[in-house]
C-alpha positions as CSV (number, residue, x, y, z in Angstrom):
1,X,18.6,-17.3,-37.3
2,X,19.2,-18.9,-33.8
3,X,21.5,-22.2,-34.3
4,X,21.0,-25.0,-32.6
5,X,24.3,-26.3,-30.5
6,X,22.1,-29.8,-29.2
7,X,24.2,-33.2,-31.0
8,X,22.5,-34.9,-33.3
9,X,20.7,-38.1,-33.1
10,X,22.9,-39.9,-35.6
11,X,26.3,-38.4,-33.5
12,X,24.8,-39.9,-30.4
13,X,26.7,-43.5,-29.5
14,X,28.4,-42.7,-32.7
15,X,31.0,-45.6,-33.6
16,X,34.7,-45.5,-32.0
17,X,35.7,-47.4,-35.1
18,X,34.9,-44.6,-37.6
19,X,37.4,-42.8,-36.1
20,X,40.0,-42.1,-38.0
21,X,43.9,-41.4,-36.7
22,X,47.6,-42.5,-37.6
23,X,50.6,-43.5,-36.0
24,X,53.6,-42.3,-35.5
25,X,55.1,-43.4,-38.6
26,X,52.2,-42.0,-40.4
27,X,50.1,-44.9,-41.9
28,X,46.4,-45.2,-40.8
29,X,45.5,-47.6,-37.5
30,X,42.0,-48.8,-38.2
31,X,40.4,-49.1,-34.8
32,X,37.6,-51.3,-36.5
33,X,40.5,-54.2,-36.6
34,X,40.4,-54.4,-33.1
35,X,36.5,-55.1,-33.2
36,X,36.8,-58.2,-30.4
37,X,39.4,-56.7,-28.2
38,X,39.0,-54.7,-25.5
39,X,41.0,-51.2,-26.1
40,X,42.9,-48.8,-23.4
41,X,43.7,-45.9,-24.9
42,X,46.0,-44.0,-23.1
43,X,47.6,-39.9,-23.8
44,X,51.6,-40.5,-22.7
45,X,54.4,-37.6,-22.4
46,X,57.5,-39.1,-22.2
47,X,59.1,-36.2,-19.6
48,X,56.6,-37.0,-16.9
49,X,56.1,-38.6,-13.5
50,X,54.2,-41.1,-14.8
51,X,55.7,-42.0,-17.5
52,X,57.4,-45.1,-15.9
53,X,53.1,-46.3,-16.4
54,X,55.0,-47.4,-19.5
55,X,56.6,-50.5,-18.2
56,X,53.1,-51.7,-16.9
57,X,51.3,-51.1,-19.9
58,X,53.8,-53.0,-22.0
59,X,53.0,-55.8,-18.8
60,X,49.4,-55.7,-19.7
61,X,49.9,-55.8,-22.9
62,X,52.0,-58.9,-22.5
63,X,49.8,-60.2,-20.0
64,X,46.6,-59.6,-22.6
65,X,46.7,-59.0,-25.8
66,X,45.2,-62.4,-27.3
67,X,42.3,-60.2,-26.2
68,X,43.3,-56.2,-25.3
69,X,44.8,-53.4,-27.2
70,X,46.5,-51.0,-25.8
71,X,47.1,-47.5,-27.8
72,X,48.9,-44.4,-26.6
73,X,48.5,-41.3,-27.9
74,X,51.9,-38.9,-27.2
75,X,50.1,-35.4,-26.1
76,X,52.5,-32.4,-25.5
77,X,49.3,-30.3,-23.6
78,X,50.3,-31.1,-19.6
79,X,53.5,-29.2,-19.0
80,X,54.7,-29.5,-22.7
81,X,56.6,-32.8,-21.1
82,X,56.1,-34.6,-25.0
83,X,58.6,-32.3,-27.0
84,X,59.7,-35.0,-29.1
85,X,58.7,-35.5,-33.1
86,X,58.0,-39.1,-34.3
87,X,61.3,-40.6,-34.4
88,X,61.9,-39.7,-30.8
89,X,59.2,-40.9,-29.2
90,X,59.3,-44.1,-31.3
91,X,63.1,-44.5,-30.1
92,X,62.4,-43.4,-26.4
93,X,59.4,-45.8,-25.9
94,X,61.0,-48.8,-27.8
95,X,64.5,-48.6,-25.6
96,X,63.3,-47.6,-22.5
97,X,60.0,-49.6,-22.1
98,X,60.4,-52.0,-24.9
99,X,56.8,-50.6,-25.9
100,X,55.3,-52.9,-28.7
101,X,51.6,-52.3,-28.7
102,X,50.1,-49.0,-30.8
103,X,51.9,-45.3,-30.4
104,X,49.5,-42.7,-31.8
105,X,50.8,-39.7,-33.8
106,X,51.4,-36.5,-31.5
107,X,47.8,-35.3,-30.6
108,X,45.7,-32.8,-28.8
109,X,43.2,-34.2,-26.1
110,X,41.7,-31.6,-25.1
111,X,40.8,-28.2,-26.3
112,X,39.7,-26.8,-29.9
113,X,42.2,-28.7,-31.9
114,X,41.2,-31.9,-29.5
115,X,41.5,-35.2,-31.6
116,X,38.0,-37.0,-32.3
117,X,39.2,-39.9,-30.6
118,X,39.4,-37.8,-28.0
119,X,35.8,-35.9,-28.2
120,X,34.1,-39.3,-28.9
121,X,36.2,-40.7,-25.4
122,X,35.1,-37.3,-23.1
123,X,31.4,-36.9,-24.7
124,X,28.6,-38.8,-23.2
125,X,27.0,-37.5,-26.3
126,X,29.2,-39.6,-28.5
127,X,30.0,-42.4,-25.9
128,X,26.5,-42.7,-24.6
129,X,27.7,-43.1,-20.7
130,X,30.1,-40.4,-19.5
131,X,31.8,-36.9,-19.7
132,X,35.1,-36.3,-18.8
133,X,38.0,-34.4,-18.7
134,X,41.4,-34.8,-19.6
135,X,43.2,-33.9,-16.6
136,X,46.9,-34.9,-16.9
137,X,48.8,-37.6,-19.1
138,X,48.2,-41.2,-18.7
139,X,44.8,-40.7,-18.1
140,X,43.2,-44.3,-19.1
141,X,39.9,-44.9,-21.1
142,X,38.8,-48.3,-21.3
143,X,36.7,-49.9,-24.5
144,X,34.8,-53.3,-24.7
145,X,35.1,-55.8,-27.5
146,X,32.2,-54.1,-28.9
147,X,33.3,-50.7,-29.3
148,X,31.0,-49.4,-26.4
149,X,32.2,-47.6,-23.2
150,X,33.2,-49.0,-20.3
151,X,34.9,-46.1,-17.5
152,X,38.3,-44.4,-17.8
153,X,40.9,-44.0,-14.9
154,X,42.7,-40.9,-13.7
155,X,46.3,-41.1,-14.2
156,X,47.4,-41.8,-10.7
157,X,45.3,-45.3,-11.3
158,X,48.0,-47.9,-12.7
159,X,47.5,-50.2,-15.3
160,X,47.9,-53.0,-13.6
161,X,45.4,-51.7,-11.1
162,X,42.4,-54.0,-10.4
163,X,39.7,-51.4,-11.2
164,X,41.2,-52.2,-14.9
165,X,42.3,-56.0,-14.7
166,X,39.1,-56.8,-13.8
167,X,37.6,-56.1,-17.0
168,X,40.1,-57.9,-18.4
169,X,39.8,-60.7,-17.4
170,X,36.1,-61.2,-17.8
């Protein structure tokens, strides 16, 4: 019998807020509390070139977050430059960038362990308006206050850039 690899019609602009993940001290982030907020949701490596991005998300953060939420995801797959566990990243993130929005637990965003945040960010089958790839870390993927796409943003495109801060502040 042939199987069919075509999504389904219920996966198809399937909900980011169903989707499940933790942080880094373990406990459950539901993405349905931000319903209302824009969300950038960002994969970070701490041993990087861009990891100084880190200092302008914490200044959009700052800057927005009566109305954005801004959630990193540590990912070791781009030149395994996020070795640390949990408590590392936490520390290295909270002394260095003075990081206080969300901080994922370690995951995968591409690949066949990738992270169904990740699959529902990259499919257009799930998103309902792009593909993409995740080609290095502090790649940017930007959510509206409903939960629906808007574009992402290729890691050498900073935070503060206005191709992001325009959504912002609409």
């Amino acid at each position: 019998m042939k199987t069919s690899s075509k999504v389904s019609n219920s996966q198809i602009n399937s909900s980011i807020y169903d989707i499940q993940i933790r942080d880094l001290s373990g406990k459950e982030i539901h993405l349905s509390d931000y319903k209302g907020k824009k969300i950038l949701f960002v994969n970070v490596a701490s041993k990087c070139g861009f990891t100084g991005q880190y200092k302008d998300l914490q200044k959009l953060y700052d800057t927005y977050q009566d109305t954005l939420m801004i959630i990193a995801s540590p990912c070791n797959q781009f030149g395994k430059q996020e070795p640390g566990d949990a408590l590392e990243i936490t520390t290295f993130c909270e002394r260095n960038y003075g990081v206080t929005f969300l901080v994922t637990e370690k995951i995968d965003v591409k690949g066949t362990q990738q992270h169904a945040l990740y699959k529902w960010l990259t499919s257009k089958d799930l998103n309902g308006k792009k593909n993409s790839s995740v080609k290095w870390n502090f790649q940017k993927y930007l959510i509206s206050e409903q939960g629906e796409f808007i574009d992402y943003y290729f890691s050498i495109t900073k935070p503060t850039n206005s191709s992001i801060v325009k959504h912002l502040k609409k």
